[in-house]
Structures are given as structure tokens and as C-alpha cells.
C-alpha positions as CSV (number, residue, x, y, z in Angstrom):
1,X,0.0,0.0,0.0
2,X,2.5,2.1,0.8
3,X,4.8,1.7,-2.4
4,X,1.6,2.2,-4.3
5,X,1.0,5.4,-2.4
6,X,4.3,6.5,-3.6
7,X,3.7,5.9,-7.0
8,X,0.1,8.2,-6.9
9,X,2.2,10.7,-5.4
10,X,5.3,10.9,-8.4
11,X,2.6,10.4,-11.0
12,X,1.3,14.0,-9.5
13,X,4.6,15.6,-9.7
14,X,5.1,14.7,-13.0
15,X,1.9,16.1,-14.3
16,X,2.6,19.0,-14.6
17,X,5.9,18.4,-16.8
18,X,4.2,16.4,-19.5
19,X,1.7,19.1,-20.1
20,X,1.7,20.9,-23.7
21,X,2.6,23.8,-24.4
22,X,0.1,25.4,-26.8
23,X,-1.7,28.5,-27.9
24,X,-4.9,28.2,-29.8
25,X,-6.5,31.2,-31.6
26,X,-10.1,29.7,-33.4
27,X,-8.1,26.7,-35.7
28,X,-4.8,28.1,-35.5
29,X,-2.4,26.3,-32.9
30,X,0.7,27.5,-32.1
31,X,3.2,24.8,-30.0
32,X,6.4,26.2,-28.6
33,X,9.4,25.1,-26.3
34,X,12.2,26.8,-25.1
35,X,15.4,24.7,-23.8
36,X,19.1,25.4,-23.6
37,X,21.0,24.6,-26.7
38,X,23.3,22.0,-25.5
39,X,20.6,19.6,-25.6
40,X,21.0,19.6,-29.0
41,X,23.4,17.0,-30.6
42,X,26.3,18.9,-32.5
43,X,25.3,17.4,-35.9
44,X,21.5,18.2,-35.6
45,X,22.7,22.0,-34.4
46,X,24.8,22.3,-37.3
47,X,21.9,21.3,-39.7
48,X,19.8,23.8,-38.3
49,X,22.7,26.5,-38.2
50,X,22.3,27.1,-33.9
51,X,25.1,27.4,-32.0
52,X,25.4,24.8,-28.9
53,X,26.5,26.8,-25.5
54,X,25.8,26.1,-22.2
55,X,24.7,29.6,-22.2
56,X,22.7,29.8,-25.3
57,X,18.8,29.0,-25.4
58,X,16.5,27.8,-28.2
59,X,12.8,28.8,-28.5
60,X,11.1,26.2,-31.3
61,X,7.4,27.3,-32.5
62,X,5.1,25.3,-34.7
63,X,2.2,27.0,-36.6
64,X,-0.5,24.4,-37.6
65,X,-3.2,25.8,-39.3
66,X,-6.4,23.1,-39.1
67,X,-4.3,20.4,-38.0
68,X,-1.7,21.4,-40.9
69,X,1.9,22.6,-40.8
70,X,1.7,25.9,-41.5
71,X,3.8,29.4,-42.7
72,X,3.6,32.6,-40.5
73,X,5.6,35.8,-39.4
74,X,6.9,34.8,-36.2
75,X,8.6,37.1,-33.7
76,X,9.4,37.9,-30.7
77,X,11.4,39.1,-27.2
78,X,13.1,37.6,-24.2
79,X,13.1,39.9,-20.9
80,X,15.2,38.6,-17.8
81,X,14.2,39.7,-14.0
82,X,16.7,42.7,-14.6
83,X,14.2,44.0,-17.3
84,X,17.0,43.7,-19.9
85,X,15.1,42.3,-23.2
86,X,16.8,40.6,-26.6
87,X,14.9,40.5,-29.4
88,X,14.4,37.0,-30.8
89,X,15.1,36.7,-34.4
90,X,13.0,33.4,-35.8
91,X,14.5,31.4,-38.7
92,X,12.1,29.1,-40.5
93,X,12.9,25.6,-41.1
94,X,11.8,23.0,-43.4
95,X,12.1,19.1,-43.0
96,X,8.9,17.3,-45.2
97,X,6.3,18.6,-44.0
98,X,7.1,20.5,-41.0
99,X,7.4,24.0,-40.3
100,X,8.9,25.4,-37.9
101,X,11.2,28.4,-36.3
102,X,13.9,28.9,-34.1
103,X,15.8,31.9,-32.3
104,X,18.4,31.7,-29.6
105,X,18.9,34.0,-27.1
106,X,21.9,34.3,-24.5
107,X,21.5,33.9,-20.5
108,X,24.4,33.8,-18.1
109,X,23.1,32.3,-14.8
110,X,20.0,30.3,-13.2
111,X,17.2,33.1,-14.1
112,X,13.3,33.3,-15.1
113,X,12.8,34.3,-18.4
114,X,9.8,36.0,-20.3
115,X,9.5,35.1,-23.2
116,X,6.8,37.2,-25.5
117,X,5.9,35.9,-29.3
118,X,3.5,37.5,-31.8
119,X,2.5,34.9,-34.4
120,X,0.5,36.1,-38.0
121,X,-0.1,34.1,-40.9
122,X,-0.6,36.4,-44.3
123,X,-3.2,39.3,-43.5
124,X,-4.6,37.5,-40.7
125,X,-4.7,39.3,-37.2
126,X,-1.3,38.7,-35.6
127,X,-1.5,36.7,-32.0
128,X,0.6,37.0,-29.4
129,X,1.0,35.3,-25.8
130,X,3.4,35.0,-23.2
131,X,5.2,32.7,-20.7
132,X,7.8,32.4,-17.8
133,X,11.0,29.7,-17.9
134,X,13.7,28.9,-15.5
135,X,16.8,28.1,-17.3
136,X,20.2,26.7,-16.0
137,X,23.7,27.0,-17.3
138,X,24.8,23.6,-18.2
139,X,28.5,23.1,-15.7
């Protein structure tokens, strides 16, 4: 009973870290990550031109439109606790098809981040939404 007690009680905790992270505007969806760019296998970050740094992160966003990969303007900002912001700059990549983009952005310590995108697709309304990660420089 009690080992099954434990098990309830780790299946909360993680929760939380297998939810999705995704915008919806009417039948637009918008999925995005953020992570630090050593993660990324040196081959796969030279395919994609990032640079791999225990102080570099990646934001990725995919536009489906209707269930559908999808183009759009995507763009952005980063703001630390300090208030300082860097302006993401979004590169689209193809591979089939999937569509997606990617910016990096420079941080130098454990800190929150607040990261702000604006999404549009063609003469659409552009969307935009926010969210807060921690991120950790890799030792």
C-alpha cells in the first residue's frame, strides 16, 4: 500500500511536466518550447545553423493551421528579472512537412525568463501570448 502510495504521489509531480505547451487562436495552434541549446546534438545543431552553449537557449514554434503545418511571421522578445530584453530573431525551417522556427537567445546564470511571441499568418490578425522559464547553465 504504501509503495503504491508513492507511485500516486510521483505520477502527480510529474503532471505538470508532460503538459503541452500550446496557444490556440479559433483553428490556429501554435506549439512552442524553449530549452538550452546543448541539448542539441552537434550534428543536428549544425543542420539547423544554432550554435550549442551552455549559455545559449532555443525557442522552437510550430504554426498548424487546421491540423496542418503551416507558414507565419513569427517574432518575438526575451526579458530577464533585470528588465533587460533581446529580441528574438525566428528562422524558418523545413524538414517534409514540417514547419517550424527557431531563435536563440543568451543567458548567463540560473534566471526566469519571459519570453513574449506575436504569431500572424498572411493578412490574418497577428496573436501573441506569453510565458515564464527557469533556465540553468549547463556546468
Amino acid at each position: 500500500m504504501r509503495r503504491l502510495a508513492l507511485l500516486l504521489f510521483a505520477l502527480c509531480l510529474a503532471l505538470p511536466a508532460a503538459a503541452e505547451r500550446k496557444q490556440t487562436f479559433g483553428d490556429l495552434d501554435v506549439h512552442y518550447n524553449a530549452f538550452n541549446s546543448s541539448f542539441l546534438q552537434p550534428d543536428i545543431a549544425a543542420a539547423v545553423g544554432l550554435t550549442r552553449s551552455k549559455t545559449q537557449g532555443v525557442v522552437n514554434v510550430a504554426v498548424l493551421k487546421a491540423g496542418k503545418a503551416s507558414t507565419a511571421q513569427v517574432s518575438g522578445q526575451v526579458k530577464n528579472l533585470m528588465g533587460q530584453v533581446t529580441a528574438l530573431k525566428f528562422k524558418q525551417v523545413n524538414e517534409g512537412e514540417a514547419i517550424y522556427y527557431l531563435a536563440q537567445f543568451p543567458f548567463d546564470e540560473r534566471e526566469v525568463l519571459n519570453f513574449t511571441l506575436n504569431v500572424q499568418r498572411g493578412d490574418e490578425a497577428p496573436h501573441s501570448f506569453s510565458f515564464d522559464q527557469e533556465f540553468f547553465p549547463d556546468q
